[in-house]
MILUMDREN-152547 format. One record per residue (C-alpha): residue in three letters; x negated, y, z; residue number from 1. Coordinates in steps of 0.2 Angstrom, whole numbers, always signed. Layout:
<rs>
+------+-------+-------+-------+-----+
! code !     x !     y !     z ! pos !
+------+-------+-------+-------+-----+
!  ALA !     X !     Y !     Z ! NUM !
...
+------+-------+-------+-------+-----+
</rs>
This chain:
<rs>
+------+-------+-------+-------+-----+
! code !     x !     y !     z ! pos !
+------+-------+-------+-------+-----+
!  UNK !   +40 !  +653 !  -196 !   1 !
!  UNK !   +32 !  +635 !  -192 !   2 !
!  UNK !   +41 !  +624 !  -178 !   3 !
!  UNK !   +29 !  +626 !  -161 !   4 !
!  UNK !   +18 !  +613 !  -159 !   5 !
!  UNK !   +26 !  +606 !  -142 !   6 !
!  UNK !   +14 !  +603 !  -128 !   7 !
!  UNK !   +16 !  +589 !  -115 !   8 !
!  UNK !    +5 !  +598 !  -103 !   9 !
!  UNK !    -3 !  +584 !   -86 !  10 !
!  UNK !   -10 !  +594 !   -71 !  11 !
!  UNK !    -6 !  +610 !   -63 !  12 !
!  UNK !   -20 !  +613 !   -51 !  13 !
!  UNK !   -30 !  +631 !   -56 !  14 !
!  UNK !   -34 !  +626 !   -72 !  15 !
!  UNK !   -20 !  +616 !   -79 !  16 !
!  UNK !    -8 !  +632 !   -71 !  17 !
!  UNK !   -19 !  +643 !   -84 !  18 !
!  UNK !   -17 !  +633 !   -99 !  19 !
!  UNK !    +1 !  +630 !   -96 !  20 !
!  UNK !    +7 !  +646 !   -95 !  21 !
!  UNK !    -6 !  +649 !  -110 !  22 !
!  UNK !    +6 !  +636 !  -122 !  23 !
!  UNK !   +20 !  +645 !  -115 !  24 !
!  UNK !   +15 !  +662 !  -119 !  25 !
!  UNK !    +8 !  +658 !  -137 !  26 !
!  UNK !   +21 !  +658 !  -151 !  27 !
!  UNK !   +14 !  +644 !  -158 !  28 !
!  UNK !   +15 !  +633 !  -145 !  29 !
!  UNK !   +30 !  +627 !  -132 !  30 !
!  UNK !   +28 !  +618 !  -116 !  31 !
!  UNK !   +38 !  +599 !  -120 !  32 !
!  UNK !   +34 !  +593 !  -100 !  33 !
!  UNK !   +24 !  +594 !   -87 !  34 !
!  UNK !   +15 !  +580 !   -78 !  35 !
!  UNK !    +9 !  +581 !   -57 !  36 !
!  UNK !    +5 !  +573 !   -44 !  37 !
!  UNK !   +12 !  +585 !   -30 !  38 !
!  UNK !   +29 !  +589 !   -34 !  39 !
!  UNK !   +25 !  +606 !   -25 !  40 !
!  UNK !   +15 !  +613 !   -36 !  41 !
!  UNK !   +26 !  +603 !   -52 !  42 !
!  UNK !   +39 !  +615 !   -46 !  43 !
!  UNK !   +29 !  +630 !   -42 !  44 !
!  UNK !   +23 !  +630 !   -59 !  45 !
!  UNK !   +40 !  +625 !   -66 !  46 !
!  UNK !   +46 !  +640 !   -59 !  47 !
!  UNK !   +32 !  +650 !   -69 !  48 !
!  UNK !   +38 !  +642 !   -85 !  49 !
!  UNK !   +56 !  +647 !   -83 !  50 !
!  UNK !   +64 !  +633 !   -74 !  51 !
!  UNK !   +70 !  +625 !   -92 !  52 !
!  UNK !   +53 !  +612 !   -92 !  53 !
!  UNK !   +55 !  +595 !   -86 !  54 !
!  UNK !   +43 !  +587 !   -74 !  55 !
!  UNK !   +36 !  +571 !   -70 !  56 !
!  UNK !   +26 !  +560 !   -59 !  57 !
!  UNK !   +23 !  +549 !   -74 !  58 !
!  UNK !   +11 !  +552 !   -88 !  59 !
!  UNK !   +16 !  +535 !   -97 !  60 !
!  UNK !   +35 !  +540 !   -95 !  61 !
!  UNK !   +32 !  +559 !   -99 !  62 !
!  UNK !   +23 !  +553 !  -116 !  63 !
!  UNK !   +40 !  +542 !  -120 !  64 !
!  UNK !   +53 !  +554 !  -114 !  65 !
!  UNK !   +46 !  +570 !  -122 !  66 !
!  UNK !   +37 !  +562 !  -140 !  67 !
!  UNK !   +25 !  +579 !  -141 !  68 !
!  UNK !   +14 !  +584 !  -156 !  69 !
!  UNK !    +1 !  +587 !  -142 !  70 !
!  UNK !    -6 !  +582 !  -123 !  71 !
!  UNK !   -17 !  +596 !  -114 !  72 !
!  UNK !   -23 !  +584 !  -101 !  73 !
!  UNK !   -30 !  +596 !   -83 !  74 !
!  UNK !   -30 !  +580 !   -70 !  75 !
!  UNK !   -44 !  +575 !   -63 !  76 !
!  UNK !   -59 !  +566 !   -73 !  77 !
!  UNK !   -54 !  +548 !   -68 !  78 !
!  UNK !   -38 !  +550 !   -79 !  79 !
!  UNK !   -45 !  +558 !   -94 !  80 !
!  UNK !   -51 !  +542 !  -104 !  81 !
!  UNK !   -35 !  +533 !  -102 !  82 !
!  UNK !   -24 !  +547 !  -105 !  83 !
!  UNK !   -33 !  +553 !  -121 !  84 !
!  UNK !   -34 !  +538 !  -130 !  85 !
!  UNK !   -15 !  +535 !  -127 !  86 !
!  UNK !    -9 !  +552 !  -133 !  87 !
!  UNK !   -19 !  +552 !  -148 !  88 !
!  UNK !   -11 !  +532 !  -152 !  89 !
!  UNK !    +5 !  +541 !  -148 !  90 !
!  UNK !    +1 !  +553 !  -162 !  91 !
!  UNK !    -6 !  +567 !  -152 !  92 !
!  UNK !   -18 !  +580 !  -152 !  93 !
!  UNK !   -27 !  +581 !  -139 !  94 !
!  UNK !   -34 !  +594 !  -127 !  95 !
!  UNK !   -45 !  +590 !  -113 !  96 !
!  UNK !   -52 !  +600 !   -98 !  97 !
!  UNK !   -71 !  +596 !   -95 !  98 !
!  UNK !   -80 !  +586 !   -91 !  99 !
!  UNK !   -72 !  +574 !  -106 ! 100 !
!  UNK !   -73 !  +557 !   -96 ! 101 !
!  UNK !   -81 !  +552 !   -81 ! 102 !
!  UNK !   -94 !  +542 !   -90 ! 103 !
!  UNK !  -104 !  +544 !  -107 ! 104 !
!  UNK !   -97 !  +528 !  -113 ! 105 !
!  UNK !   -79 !  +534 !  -111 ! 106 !
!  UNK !   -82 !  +550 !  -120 ! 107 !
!  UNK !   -89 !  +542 !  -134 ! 108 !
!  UNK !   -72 !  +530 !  -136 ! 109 !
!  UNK !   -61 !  +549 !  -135 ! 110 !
!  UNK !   -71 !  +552 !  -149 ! 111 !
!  UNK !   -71 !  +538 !  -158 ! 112 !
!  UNK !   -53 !  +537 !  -156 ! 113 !
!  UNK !   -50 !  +554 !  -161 ! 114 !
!  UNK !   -62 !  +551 !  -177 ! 115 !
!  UNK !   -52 !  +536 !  -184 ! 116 !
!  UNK !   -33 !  +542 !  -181 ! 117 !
!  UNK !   -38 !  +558 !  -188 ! 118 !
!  UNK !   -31 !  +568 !  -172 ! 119 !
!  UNK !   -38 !  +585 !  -166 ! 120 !
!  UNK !   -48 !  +584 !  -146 ! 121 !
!  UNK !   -53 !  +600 !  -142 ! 122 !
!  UNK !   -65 !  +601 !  -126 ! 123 !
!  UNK !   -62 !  +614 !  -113 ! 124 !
!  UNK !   -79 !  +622 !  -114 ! 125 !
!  UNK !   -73 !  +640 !  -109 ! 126 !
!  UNK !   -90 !  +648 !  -109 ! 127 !
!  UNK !   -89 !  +644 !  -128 ! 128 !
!  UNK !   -75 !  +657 !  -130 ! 129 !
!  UNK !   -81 !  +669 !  -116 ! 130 !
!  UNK !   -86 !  +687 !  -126 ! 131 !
!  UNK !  -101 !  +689 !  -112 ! 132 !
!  UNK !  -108 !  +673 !  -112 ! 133 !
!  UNK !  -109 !  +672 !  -132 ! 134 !
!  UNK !  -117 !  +687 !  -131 ! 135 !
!  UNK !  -127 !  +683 !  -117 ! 136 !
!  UNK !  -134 !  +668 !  -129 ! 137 !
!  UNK !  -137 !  +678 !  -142 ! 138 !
!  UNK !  -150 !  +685 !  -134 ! 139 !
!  UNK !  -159 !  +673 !  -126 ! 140 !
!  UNK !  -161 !  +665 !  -145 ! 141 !
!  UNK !  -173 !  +683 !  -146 ! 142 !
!  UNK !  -185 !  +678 !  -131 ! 143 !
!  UNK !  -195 !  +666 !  -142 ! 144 !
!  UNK !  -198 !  +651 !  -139 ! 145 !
!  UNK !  -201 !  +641 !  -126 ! 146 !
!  UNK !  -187 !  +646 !  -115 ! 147 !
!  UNK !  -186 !  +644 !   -97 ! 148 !
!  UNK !  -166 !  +644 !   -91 ! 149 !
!  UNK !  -163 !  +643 !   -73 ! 150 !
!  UNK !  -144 !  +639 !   -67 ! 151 !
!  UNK !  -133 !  +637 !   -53 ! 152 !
!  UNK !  -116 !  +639 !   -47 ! 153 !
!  UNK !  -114 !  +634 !   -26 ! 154 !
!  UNK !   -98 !  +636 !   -19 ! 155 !
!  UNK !   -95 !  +638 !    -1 ! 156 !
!  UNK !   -79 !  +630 !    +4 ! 157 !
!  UNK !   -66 !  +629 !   +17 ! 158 !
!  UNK !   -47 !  +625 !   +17 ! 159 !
!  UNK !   -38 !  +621 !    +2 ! 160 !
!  UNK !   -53 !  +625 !    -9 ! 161 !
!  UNK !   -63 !  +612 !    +4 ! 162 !
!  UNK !   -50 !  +600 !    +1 ! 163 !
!  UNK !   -48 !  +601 !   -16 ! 164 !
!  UNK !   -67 !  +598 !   -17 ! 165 !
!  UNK !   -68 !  +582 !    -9 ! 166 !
!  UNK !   -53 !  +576 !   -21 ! 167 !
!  UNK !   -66 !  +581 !   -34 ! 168 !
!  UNK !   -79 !  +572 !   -26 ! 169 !
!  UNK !   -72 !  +556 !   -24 ! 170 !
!  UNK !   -76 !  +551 !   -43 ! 171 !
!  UNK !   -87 !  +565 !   -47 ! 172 !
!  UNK !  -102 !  +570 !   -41 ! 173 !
!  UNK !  -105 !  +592 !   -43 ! 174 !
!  UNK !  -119 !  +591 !   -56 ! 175 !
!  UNK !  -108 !  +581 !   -66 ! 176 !
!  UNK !   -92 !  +591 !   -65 ! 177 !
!  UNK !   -98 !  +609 !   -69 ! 178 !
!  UNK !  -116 !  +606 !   -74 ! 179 !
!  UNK !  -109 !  +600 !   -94 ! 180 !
!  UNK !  -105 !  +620 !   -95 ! 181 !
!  UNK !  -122 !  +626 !   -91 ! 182 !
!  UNK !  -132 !  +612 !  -101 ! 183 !
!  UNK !  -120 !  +614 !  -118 ! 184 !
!  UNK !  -127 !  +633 !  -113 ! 185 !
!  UNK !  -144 !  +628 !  -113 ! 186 !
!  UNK !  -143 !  +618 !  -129 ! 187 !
!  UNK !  -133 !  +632 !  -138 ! 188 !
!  UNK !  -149 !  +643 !  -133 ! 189 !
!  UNK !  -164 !  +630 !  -138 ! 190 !
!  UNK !  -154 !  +624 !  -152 ! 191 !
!  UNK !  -166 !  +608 !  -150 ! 192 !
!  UNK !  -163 !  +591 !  -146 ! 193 !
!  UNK !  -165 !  +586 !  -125 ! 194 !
!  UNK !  -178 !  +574 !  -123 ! 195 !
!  UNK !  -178 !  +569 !  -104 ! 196 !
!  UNK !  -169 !  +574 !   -89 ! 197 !
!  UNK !  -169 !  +572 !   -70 ! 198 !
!  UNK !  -158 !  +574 !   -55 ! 199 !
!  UNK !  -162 !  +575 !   -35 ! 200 !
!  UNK !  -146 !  +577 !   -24 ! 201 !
!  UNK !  -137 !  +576 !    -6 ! 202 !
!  UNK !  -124 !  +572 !    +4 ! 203 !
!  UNK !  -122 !  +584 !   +18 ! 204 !
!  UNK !  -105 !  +582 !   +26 ! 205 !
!  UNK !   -98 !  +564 !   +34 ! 206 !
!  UNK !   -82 !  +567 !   +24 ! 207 !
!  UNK !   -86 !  +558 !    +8 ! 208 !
!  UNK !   -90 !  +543 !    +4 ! 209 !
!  UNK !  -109 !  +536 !    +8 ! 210 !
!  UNK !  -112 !  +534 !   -11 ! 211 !
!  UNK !  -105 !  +552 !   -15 ! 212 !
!  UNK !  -115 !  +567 !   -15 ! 213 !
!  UNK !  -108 !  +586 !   -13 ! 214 !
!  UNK !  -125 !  +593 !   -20 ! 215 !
!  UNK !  -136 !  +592 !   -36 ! 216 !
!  UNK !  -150 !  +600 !   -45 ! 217 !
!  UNK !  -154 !  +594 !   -64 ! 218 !
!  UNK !  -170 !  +596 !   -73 ! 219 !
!  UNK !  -168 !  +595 !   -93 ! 220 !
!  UNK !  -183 !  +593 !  -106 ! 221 !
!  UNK !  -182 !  +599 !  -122 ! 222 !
!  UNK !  -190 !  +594 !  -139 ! 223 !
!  UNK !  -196 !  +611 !  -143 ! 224 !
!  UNK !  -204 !  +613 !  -125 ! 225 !
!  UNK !  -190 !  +623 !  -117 ! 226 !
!  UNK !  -185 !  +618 !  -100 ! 227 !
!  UNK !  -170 !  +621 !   -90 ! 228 !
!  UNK !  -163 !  +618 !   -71 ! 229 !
!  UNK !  -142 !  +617 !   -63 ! 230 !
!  UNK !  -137 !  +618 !   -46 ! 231 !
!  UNK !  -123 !  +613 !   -40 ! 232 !
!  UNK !  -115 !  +611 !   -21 ! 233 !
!  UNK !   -97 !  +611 !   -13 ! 234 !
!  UNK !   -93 !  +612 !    +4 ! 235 !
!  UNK !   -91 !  +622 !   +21 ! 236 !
!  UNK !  -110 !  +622 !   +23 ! 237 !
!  UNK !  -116 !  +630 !    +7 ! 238 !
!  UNK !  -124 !  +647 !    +6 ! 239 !
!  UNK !  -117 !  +664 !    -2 ! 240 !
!  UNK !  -133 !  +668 !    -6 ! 241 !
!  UNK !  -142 !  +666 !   -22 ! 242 !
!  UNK !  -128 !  +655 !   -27 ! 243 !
!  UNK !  -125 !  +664 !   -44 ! 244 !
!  UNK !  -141 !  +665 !   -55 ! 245 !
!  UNK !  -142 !  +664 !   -72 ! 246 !
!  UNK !  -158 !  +669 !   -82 ! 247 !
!  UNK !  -168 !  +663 !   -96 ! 248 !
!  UNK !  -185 !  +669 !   -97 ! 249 !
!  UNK !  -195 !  +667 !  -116 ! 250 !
!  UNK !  -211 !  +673 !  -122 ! 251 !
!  UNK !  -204 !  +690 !  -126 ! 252 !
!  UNK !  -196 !  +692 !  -109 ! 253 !
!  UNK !  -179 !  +689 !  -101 ! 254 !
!  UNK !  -159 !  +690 !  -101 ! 255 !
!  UNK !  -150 !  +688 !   -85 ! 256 !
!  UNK !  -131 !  +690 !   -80 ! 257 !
!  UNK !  -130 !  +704 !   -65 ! 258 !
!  UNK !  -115 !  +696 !   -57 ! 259 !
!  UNK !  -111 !  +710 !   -42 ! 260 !
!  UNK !   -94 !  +704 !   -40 ! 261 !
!  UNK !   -97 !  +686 !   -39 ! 262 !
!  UNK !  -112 !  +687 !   -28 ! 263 !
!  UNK !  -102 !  +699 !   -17 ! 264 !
!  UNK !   -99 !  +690 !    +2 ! 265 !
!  UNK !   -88 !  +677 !    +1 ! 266 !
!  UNK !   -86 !  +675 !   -17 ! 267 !
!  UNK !   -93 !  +659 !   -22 ! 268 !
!  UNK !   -77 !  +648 !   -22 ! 269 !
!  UNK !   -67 !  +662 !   -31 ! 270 !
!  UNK !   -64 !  +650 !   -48 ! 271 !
!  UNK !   -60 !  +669 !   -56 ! 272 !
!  UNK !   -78 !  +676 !   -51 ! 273 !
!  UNK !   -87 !  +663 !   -61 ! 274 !
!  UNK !   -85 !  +667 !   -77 ! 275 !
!  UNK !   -86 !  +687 !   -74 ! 276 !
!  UNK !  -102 !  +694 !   -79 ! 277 !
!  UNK !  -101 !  +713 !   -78 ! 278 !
!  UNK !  -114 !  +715 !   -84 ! 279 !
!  UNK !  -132 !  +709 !   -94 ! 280 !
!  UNK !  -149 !  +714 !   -92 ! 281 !
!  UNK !  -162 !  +711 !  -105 ! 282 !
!  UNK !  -180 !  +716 !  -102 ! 283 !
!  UNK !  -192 !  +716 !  -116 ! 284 !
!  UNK !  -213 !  +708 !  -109 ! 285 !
!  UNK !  -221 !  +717 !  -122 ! 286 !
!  UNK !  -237 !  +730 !  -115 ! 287 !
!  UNK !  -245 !  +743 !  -122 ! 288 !
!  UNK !  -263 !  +750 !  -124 ! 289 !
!  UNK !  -262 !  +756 !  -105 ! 290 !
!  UNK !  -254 !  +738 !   -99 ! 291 !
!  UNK !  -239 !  +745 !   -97 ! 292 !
!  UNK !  -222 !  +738 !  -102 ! 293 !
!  UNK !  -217 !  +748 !  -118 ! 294 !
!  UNK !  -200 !  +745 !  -117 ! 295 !
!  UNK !  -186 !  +749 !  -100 ! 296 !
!  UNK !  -174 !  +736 !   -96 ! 297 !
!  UNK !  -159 !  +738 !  -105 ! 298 !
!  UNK !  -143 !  +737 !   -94 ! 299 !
!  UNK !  -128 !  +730 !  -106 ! 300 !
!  UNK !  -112 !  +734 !   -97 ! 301 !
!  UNK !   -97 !  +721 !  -105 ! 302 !
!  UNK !   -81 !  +731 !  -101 ! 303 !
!  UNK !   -61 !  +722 !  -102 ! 304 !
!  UNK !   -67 !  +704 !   -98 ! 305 !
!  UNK !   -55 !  +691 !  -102 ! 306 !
!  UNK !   -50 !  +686 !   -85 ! 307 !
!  UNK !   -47 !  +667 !   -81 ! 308 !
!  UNK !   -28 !  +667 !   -87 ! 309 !
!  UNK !   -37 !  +677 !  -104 ! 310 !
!  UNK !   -49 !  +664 !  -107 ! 311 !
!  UNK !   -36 !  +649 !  -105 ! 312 !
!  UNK !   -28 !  +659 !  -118 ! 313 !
!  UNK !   -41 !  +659 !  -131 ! 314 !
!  UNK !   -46 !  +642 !  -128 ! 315 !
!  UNK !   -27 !  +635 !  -133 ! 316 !
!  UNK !   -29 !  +649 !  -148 ! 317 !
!  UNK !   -43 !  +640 !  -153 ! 318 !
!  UNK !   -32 !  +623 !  -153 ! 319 !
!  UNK !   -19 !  +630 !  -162 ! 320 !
!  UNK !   -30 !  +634 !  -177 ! 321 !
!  UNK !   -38 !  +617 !  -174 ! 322 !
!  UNK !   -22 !  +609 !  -179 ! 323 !
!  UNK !   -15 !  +624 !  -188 ! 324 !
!  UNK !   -29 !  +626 !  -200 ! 325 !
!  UNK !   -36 !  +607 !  -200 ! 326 !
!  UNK !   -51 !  +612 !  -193 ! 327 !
!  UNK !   -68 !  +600 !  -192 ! 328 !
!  UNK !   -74 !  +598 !  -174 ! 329 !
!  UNK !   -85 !  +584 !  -177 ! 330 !
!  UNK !  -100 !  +598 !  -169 ! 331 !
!  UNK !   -87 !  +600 !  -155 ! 332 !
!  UNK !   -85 !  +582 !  -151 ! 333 !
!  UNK !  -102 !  +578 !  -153 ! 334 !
!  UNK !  -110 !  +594 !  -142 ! 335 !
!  UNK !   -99 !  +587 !  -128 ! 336 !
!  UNK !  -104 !  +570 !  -127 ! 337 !
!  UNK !  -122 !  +577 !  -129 ! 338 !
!  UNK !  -120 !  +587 !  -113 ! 339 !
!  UNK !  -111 !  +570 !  -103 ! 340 !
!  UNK !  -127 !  +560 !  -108 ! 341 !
!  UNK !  -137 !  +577 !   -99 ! 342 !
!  UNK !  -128 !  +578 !   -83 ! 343 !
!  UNK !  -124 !  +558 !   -83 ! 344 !
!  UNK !  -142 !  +554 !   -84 ! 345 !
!  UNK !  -148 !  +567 !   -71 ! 346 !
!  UNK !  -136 !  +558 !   -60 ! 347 !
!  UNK !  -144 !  +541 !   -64 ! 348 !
!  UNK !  -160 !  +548 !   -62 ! 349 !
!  UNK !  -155 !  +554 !   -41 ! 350 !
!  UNK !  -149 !  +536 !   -42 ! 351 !
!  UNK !  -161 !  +527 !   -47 ! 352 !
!  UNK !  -177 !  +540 !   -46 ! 353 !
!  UNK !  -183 !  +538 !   -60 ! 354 !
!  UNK !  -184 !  +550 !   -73 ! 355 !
!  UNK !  -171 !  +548 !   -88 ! 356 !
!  UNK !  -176 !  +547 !  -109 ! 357 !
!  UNK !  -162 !  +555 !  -117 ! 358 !
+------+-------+-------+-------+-----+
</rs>
């Protein structure tokens, strides 16, 4: 059997807890350390890992003390650039939740540096390992062409979720942070290159910043004449309603996610219910003679979803083949930077008003 590929692992918030205890449950991997700001959650999730992990508050010492074969890097977005860039110099691989940086300019140097020391970076786009959400673009690539996809994910937020969303917001506007899942989405379905984009957005609460916004809505152009839109907002005001839609309409009709669970009443900052589908429906525009659809909507029912621990899981199995099997993820690197220049240019264009050329 191969030595575990030891994993100094940086955050511990609700994603960083998912991929740590990912490493620790794959054979292939072991947890080396475990970097935090909050020395309560450091040890919660200490605890979890079986009280033999060593913790720090410094990512810089952690690196020296611990020399890993890998970095999964879950802080927030300010960090990712400087992180990454010094674990792959220390001769890591490098896993890195999204978005990859807080600017395109950023992601591109990862990348670059990941290129020229030959180092794995895997991006944590978990919709590209979710079963439902594959599927769910497989089918809109049978609607024909163009396609309309409409998108957004509000979350109305109080508490610890409320104060973990002004955390967020303090270097990283909504349609930023999430909206690079939904757009790589988007350009998995058109398959074509995104011509132009453009952004309005908000700030509805007192407690930010005056140049921070809590909501968003992108508009993204396509070369092929597809056209998408994102929502995003956070915050106590938000509504529950409507704030889970995801369709894509096409010539030859239209695929959407029926969500009951996550649209259920008070759901929409449940991080679990976002990437449950339950179910899909596909309906089919084609009329007959009469001028009557030919086809009933089809009603596809996805049974054992991965839950949010399950898709952490297969996103570090993915990593482990990465470096395991030397696998070429120069369509990885470049698909994520391509969705940064989407959500970064939508934010320029709420800047500046003017729409965007991609």
């Amino acid at each position: 059997m191969s030595t575990p590929i030891r994993v100094l692992c940086v955050g511990a918030g609700h994603m960083g807890r998912s991929h740590a205890l990912a490493y620790h449950h794959l054979t292939g991997f072991s947890v080396a350390g475990l970097v935090t700001r909050s020395e309560a959650s450091r040890a919660a999730l200490l605890a979890e890992l079986g009280g033999t992990v060593p913790g720090f508050n410094s990512f810089s010492e952690a690196l020296r003390l611990t020399r890993p074969d890998a970095v999964s890097i879950s802080s927030y977005p300010d960090t990712h650039a400087a992180y990454a860039i010094a674990a792959m110099e220390a001769g890591c691989h490098v896993f890195v939740e999204k978005p990859l940086a807080e600017t395109v300019a950023e992601a591109e140097a990862i990348v670059a540096k990941a290129a020229s020391l030959k180092r794995k970076l895997v991006i944590g786009y978990i919709l590209r390992v979710h079963p439902s959400w594959i599927r769910f673009i497989e089918l809109a690539r049978t609607l024909g062409k163009p396609l309309v996809m409409r998108m957004n994910l509000n979350q109305q937020s109080s508490g610890p979720e409320w104060r973990t969303h002004k955390a967020l917001l303090s270097s990283i506007s909504p349609i930023v942070d999430c909206g690079v899942h939904y757009v790589d989405v988007m350009c998995q379905m058109t398959g074509s290159k995104p011509v132009r984009v453009s952004g309005i957005g908000a700030r509805l609460t007192d407690e930010l910043p005056a140049d921070k916004i809590n909501y968003g809505q992108l508009q993204v152009s396509f070369a092929d004449g597809s056209v998408g839109w994102y929502e995003a907002g956070w915050g106590p005001m938000m509504s529950e309603v409507a704030f889970f839609v995801k369709d894509v309409v096409g010539p030859k009709g239209c695929v959407s996610i029926v969500a009951d669970k996550a649209a259920s009443e008070g759901q929409s900052a449940n991080v679990n219910a976002h990437s449950q589908t339950q179910s899909l429906r596909l309906h089919h525009s084609a009329l007959g003679p009469d001028g009557k659809f030919t086809q009933t909507d089809e009603r596809i029912c996805l049974e054992d979803e991965p839950d949010h621990d399950g898709l952490c899981r297969r996103e570090q199995e993915y990593f482990l083949r990465a470096i395991q099997e030397d696998l070429d993820l120069s369509s990885h690197m470049l698909d994520a930077i391509q969705s940064m220049r989407i959500v970064a240019g939508a934010d320029e264009s709420f800047r500046t008003g003017k729409t965007v050329d991609l």
